[in-house]
C-alpha positions in Angstrom: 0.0 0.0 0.0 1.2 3.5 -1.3 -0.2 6.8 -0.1 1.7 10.0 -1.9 1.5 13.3 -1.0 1.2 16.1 -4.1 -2.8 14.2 -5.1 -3.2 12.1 -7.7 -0.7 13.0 -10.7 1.8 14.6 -8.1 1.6 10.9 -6.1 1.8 8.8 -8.9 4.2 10.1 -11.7 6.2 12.0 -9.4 9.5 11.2 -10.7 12.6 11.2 -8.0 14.3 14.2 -7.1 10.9 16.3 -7.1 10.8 18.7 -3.9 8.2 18.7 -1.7 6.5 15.3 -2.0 6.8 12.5 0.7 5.0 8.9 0.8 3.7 6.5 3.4 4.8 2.6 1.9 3.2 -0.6 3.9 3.5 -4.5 3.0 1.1 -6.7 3.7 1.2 -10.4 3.3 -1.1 -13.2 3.1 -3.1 -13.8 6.5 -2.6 -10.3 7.8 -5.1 -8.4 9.2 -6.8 -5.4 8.2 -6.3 -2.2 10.1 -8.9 0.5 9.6 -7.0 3.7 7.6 -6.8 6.1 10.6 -4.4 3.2 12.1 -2.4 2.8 9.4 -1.5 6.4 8.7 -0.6 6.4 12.2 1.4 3.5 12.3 3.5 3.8 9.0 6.2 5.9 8.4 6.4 8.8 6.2 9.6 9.1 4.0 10.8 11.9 1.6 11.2 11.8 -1.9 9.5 9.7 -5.0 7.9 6.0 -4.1 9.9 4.9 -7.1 13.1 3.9 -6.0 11.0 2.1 -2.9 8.9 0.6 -5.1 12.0 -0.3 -7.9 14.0 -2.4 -4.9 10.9 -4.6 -3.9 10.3 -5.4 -7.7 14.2 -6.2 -7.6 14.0 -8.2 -4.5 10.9 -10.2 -6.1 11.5 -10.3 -9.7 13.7 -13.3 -11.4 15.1 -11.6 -13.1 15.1 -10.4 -16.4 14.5 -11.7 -20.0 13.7 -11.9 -23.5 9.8 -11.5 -24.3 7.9 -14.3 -26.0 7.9 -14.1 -29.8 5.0 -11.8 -31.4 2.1 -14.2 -32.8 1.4 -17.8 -32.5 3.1 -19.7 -35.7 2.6 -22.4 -34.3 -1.5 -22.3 -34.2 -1.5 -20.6 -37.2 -1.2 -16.5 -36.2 2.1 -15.3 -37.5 3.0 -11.5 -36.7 2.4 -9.3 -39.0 4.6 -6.1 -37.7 6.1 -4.6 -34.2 4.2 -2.8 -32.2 2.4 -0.5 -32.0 1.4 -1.5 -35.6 0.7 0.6 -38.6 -2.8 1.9 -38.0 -1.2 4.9 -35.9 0.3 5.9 -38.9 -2.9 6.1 -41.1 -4.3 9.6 -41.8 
């Protein structure tokens, strides 16, 4: 759970660095119970800064890693790709 300062676009694309914005960052796991919202803001510390980076370790921490996406289409049901993203369509006038 993420609570930003700054509202909604200040919270949420509120790149590091930016001045004046802080968030409140909380885990909770399977089992855990719910706290009512008053508790938590009480209870969980506020930091300085951009949730990014907070939010870029855990991924880090959890992630496998990286690695190469799956191929475009399905040749082998029949669906090959016909071109890369984002396709040609947004280049029609």
């Amino acid at each position: 759970m993420v609570l930003t300062s700054g509202g909604h676009n200040g919270g949420i694309v509120n790149e590091p660095g930016h001045p004046h914005r802080s968030y409140q960052l909380s885990v909770c796991h399977e089992g855990d119970r719910c706290i009512d919202r008053q508790t938590w803001k009480e209870q969980t510390p506020a930091a300085q800064g951009s949730w990014w980076p907070a939010w870029q370790q855990r991924l880090e921490a959890h992630s496998l890693g990286r690695e190469a996406p799956p191929p475009l289409g399905a040749p082998d049901k029949g669906y090959e790709s016909l071109c890369d993203s984002p396709g040609t369509y947004v280049l029609m006038q």
